[in-house]
C-alpha positions in Angstrom: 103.0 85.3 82.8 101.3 88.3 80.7 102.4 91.3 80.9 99.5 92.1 82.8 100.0 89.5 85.5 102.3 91.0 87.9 102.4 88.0 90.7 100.9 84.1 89.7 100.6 81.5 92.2 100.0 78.1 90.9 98.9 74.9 92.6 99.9 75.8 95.9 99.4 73.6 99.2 101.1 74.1 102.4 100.0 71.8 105.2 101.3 72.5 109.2 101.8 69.2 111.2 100.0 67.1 108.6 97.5 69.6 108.8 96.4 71.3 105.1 96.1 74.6 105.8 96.1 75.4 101.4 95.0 72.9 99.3 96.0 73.8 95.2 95.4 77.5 95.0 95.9 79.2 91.6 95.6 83.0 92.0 96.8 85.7 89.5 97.3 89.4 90.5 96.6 91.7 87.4 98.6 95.1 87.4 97.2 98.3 89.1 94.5 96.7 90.5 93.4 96.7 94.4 92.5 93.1 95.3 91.0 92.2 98.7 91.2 88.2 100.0 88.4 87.6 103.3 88.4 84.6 105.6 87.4 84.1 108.9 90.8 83.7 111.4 92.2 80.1 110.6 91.5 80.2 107.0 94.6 80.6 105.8 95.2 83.9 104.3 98.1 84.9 106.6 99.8 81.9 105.5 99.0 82.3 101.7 100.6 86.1 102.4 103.4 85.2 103.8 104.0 82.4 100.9 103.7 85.3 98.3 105.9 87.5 100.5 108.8 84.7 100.2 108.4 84.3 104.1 107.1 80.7 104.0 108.3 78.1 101.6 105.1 76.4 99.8 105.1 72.2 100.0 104.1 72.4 96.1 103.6 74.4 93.9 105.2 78.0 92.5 105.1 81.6 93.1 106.4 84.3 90.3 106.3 88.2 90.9 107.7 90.1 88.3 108.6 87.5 85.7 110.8 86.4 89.2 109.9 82.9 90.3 110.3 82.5 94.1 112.9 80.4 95.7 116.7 79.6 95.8 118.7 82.6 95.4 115.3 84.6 94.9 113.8 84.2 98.0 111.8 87.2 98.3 109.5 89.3 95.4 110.9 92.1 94.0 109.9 96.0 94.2 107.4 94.6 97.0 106.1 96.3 100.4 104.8 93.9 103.0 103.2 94.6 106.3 101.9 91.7 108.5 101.4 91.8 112.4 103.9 94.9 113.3 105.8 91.9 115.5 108.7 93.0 114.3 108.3 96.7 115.6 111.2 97.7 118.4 109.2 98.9 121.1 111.6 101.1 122.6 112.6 103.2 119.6 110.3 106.0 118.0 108.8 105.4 115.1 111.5 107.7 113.1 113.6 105.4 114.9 112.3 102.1 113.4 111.9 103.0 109.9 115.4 104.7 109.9 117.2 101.6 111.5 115.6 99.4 108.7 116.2 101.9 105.9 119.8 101.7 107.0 119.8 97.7 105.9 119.1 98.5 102.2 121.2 101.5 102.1 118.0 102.8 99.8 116.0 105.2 101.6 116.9 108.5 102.4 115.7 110.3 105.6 113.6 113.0 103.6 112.1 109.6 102.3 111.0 107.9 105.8 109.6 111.8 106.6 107.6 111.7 103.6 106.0 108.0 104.5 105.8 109.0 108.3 103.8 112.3 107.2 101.7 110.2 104.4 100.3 107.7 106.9 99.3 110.6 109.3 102.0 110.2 112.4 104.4 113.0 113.6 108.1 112.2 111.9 109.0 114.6 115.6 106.9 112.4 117.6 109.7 111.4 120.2 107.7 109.0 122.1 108.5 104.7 122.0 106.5 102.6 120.1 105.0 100.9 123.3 103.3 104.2 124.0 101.5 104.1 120.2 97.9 102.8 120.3 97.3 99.5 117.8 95.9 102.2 115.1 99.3 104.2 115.0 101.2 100.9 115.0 98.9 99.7 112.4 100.1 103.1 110.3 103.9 102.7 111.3 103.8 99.5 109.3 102.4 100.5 106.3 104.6 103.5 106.4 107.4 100.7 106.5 106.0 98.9 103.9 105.6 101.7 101.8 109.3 103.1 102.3 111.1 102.1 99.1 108.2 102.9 96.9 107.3 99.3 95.9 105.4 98.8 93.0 103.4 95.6 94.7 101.8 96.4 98.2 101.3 92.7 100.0 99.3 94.2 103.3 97.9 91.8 105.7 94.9 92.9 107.8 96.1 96.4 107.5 92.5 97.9 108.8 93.1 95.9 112.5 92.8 98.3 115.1 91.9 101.7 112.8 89.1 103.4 113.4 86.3 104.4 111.3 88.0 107.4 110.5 91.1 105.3 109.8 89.6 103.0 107.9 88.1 105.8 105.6 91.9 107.3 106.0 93.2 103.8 104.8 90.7 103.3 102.2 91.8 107.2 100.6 95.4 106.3 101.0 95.3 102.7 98.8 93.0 104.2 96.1 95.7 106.8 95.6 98.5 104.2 95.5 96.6 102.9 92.8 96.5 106.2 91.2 100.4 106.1 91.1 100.5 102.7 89.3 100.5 100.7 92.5 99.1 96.8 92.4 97.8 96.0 96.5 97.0 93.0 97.7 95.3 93.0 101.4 93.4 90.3 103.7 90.3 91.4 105.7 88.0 90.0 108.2 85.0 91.8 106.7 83.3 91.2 103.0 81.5 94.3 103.6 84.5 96.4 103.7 86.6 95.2 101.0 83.7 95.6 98.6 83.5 99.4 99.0 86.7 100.1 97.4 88.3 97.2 96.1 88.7 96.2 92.1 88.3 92.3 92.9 87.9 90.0 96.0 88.1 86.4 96.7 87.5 84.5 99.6 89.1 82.0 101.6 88.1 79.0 103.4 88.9 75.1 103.3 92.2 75.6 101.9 90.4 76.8 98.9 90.2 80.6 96.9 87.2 81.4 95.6 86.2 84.9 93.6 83.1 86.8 95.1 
């Protein structure tokens, strides 16, 4: 791995009841860069996520982030922020709530902190309402605030425009391109081509079990 290449996947299949679902990707993630990966539902890219988020356990093949190669005693990537499907919200809680009760896991992340993400992704760090009452947008900008707590230096986000607005999409768009600003490297999925290629350094495409650049 170069010291530009901050996460390599090589030759990496998973398959789900005999079913390939990846069939030998190779993908390198260069530093600082904001890199996009579209595919229609099905295709994959959830799966390959949650591979390079130490989540899912390939068939073959290896995974390194960081000079850190996935697997044993490293199960997950280091200095990383991951957002996927907000599943793992508590419903009942606030949102101050959430991100304080996972902060207090790590032992890492003061409460000025979870303010600071709470403000940066646009919610109320006061708002005293549960999460069941937030609309899929504010969800959607709870879990990047969670993502974004320990100030990663890899963002792995998947579908993180699902349920924003155009306005949030612009908001989202503003937010990632000042991430990179800060020396951030972001890796997101999308459904749409179209909107990746407005403000992302690089996409690729999935389909087949295959990555392909655009």
């Amino acid at each position: 791995m170069t010291n530009d290449i901050i996460l390599s996947a090589k030759n990496i299949t998973k398959a789900f009841k005999a079913k390939p679902v990846l069939t030998g990707i190779n993908f390198d993630l260069p530093a600082k860069q904001i890199v996009a990966i579209c595919g229609a539902n099905g295709s994959g890219k959830s799966v390959f996520m949650r591979i390079l988020s130490g989540l899912i356990r390939t068939d073959t093949g290896t995974v390194s982030v960081f000079g850190t190669q996935l697997g044993g005693k490293n199960e997950f990537p280091p200095s990383t922020g991951v957002h996927f499907d907000n599943s793992g919200l508590l419903l009942t809680e606030t949102g101050w709530n959430n991100l304080l009760l996972l902060a207090m896991i790590s032992n890492t992340v003061s409460k000025e902190r979870i303010e600071e993400v709470i403000r940066l992704v646009n919610l109320d760090p006061n708002d005293k309402r549960p999460v069941r009452t937030y609309s899929t947008g504010m969800r959607q900008r709870l879990g990047i605030a969670q993502a974004l707590m320990e100030d990663p230096q890899l963002l792995l986000l998947d579908e993180p425009t699902t349920g924003l607005d155009f306005d949030g999409q612009d908001w989202f768009h503003d937010l990632i391109r000042e991430l990179q600003g800060h020396g951030k490297t972001i890796l997101i999925t999308s459904h749409s081509k179209e909107e990746i290629a407005s403000f992302c350094d690089q996409a690729y495409v999935m389909a087949g079990g295959t990555l392909k650049s655009l």
